[in-house]
C-alpha beads as a LAMMPS data file, in Angstrom:
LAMMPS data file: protein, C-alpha beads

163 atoms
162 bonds

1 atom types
1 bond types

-500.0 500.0 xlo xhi
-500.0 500.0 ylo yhi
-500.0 500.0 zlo zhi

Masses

1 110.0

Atoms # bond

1 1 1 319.065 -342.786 -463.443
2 1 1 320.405 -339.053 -462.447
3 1 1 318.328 -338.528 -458.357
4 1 1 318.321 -342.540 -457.374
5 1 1 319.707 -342.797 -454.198
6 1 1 319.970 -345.640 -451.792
7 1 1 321.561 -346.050 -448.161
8 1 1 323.790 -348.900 -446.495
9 1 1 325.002 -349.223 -443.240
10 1 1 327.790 -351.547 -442.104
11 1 1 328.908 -352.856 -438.603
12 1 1 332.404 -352.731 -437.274
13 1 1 332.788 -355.600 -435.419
14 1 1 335.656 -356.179 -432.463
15 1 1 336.942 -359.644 -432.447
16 1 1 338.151 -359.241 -429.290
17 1 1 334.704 -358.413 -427.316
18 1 1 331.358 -357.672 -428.139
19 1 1 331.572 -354.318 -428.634
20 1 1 330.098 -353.010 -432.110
21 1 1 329.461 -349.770 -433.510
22 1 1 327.837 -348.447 -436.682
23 1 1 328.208 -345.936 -439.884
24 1 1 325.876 -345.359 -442.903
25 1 1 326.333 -344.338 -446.424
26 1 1 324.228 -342.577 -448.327
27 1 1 324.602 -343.728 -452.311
28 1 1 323.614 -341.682 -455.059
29 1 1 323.779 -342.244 -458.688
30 1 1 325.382 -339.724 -461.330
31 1 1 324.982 -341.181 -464.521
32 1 1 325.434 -345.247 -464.956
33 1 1 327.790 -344.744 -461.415
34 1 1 327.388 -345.097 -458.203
35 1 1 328.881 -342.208 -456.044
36 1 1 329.356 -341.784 -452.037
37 1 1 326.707 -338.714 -451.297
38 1 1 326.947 -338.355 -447.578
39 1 1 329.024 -340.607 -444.741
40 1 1 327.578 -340.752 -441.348
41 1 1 331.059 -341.764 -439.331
42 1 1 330.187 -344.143 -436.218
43 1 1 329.794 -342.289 -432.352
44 1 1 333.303 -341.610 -431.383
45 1 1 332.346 -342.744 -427.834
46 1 1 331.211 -345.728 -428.597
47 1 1 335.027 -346.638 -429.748
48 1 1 336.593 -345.353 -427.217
49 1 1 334.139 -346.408 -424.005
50 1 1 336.587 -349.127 -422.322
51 1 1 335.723 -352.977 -423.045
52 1 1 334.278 -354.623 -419.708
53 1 1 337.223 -357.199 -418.561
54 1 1 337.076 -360.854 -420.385
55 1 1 335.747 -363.243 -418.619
56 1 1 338.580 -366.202 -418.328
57 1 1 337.117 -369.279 -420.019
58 1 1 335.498 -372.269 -418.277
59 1 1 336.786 -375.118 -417.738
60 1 1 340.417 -376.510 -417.479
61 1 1 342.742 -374.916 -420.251
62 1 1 343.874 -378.214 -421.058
63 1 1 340.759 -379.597 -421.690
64 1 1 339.389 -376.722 -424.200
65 1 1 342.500 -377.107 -425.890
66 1 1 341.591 -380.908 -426.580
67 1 1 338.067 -380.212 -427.009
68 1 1 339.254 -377.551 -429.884
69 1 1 341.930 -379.659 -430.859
70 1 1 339.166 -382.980 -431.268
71 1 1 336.532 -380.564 -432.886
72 1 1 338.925 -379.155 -435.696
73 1 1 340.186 -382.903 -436.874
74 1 1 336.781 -384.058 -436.292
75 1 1 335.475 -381.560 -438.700
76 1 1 338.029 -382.301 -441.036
77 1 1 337.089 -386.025 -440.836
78 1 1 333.241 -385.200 -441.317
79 1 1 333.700 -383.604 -444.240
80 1 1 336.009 -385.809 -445.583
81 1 1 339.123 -382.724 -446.159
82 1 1 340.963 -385.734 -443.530
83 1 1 340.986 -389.195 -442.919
84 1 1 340.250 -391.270 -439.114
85 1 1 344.212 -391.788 -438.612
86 1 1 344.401 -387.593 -438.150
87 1 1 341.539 -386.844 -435.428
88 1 1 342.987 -385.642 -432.811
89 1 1 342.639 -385.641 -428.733
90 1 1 340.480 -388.599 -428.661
91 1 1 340.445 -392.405 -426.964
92 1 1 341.326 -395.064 -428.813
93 1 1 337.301 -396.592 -428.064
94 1 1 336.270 -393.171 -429.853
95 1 1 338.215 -393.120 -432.645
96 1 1 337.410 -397.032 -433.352
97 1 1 333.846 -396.068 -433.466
98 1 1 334.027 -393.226 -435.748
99 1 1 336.586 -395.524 -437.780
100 1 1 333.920 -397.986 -437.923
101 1 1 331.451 -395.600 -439.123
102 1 1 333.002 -393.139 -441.758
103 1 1 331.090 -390.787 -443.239
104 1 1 329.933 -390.798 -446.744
105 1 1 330.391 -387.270 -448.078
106 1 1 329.003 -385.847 -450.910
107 1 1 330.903 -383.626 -453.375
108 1 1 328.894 -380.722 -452.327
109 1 1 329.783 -380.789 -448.658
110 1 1 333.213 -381.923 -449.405
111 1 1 333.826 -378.527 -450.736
112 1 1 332.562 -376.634 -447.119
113 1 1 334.807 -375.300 -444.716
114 1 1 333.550 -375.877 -441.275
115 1 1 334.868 -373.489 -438.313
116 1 1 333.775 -373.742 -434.712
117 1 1 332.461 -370.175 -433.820
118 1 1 332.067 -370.878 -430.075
119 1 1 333.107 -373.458 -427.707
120 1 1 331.419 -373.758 -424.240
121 1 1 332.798 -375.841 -421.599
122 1 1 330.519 -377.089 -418.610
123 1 1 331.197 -379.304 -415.776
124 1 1 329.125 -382.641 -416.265
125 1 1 329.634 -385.074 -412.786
126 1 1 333.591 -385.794 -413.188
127 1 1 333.227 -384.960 -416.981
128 1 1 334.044 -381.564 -418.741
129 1 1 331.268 -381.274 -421.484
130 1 1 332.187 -378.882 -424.823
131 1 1 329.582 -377.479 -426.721
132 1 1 330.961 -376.197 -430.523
133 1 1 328.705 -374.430 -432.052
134 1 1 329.569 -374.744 -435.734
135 1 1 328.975 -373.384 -438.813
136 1 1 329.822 -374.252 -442.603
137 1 1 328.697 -371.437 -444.849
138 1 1 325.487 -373.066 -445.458
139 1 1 324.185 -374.670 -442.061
140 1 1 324.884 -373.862 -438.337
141 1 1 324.503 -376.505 -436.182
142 1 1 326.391 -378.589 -432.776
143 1 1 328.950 -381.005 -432.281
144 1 1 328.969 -381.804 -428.042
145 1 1 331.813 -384.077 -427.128
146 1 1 332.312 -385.056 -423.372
147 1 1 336.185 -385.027 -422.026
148 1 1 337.649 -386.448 -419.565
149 1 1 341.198 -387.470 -418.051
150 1 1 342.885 -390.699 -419.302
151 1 1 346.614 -390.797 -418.000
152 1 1 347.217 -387.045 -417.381
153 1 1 345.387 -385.682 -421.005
154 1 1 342.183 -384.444 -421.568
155 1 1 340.507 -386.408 -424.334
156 1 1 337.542 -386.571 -426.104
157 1 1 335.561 -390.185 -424.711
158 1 1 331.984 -389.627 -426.562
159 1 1 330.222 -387.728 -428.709
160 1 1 326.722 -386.149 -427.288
161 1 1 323.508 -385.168 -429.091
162 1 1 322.872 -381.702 -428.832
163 1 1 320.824 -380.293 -426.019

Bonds

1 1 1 2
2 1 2 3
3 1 3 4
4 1 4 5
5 1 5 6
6 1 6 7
7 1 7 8
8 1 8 9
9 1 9 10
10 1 10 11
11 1 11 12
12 1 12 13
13 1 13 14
14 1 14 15
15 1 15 16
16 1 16 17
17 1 17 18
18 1 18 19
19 1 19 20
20 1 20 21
21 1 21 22
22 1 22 23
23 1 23 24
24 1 24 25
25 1 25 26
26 1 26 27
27 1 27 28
28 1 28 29
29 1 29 30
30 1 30 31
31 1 31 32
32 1 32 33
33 1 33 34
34 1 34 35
35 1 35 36
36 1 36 37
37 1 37 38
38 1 38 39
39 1 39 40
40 1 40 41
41 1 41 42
42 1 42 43
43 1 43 44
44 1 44 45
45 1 45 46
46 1 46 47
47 1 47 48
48 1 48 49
49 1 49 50
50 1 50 51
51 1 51 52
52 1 52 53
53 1 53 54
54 1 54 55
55 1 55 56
56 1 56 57
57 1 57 58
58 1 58 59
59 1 59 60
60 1 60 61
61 1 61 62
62 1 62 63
63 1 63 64
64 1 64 65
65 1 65 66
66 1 66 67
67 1 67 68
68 1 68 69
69 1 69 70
70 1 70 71
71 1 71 72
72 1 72 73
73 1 73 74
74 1 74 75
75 1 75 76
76 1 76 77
77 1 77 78
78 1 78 79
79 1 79 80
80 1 80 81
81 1 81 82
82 1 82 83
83 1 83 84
84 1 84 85
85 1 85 86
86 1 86 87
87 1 87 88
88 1 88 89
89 1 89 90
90 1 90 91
91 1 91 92
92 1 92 93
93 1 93 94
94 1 94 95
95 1 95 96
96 1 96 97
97 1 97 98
98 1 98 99
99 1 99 100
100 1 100 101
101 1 101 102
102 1 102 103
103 1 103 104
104 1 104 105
105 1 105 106
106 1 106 107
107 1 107 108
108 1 108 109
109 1 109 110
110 1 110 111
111 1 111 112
112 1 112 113
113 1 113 114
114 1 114 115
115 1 115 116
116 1 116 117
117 1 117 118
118 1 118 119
119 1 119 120
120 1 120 121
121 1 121 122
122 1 122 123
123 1 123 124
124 1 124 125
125 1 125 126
126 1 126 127
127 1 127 128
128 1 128 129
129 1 129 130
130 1 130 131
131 1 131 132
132 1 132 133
133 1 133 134
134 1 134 135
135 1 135 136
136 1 136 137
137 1 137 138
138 1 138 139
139 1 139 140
140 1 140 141
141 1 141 142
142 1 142 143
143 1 143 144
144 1 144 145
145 1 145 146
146 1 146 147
147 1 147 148
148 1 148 149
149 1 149 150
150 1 150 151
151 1 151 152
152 1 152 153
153 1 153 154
154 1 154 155
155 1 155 156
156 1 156 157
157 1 157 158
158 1 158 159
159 1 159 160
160 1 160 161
161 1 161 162
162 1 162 163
């Protein structure tokens, strides 16, 4: 196996903005091992070029924090990890109608764990509309919930198909 080589690069990703930058490896193998040949360290300057300022969120803070809030029990309910008693941030019409419609999980899905990898808020007429984009390990997909004001809290009043 003695002159194999093979290369791998690898991202470093900032969580807090969408700056990336990249290094390689170079592999090689002596004997049954594989060793480190050559490292390729990222561009300096791309770590150390300032971050453009954050754009402050959309919508009323309140309201993504129910819209998260709603989305996180809601995806516990879906996937059956929590039952209808626990969603959260949500009108007592909504939760009646997902009470009188639980969903029938299979084992397989059961053992998922959903997280919301962006939320997007957008004004709809007197409505604030959140778009979650989800994703599960295995599937990415929507949940849209519209929110509105009900005695002084934001709450979740209806679920949305996507687009």
């Amino acid at each position: 196996m003695t002159g194999t080589a093979a290369a791998a690069s690898y991202a470093i990703i900032d969580a807090r903005g969408p700056q990336t930058t990249t290094a390689e490896l170079l592999l090689t193998t002596r004997g049954s091992r594989w060793v480190l040949a050559e490292l390729v360290p990222p561009d300096l300057d791309t770590l150390i070029t300032p971050n453009p300022p954050a754009q402050p969120p959309a919508g009323p803070a309140r309201a993504r924090h129910a819209a998260l809030a709603f989305t996180h029990s809601y995806l516990a309910y879906t996937y059956a990890h929590a039952t209808a008693p626990q969603l959260r941030d949500l009108t007592p019409a909504l939760r009646a109608s997902l009470t009188a419609n639980p969903p029938q999980v299979p084992a397989a899905i059961r053992a998922l764990h959903p997280r919301i990898a962006t939320l997007a808020l957008t004004q709809q007429a007197a409505h604030w509309r959140a778009n979650a984009n989800v994703t599960d390990g295995q599937n990415t997909y929507q949940v849209n919930i519209l929110l509105d004001r009900v005695a002084d809290r934001w709450l979740a009043i209806n679920l949305r198909p996507a687009g």
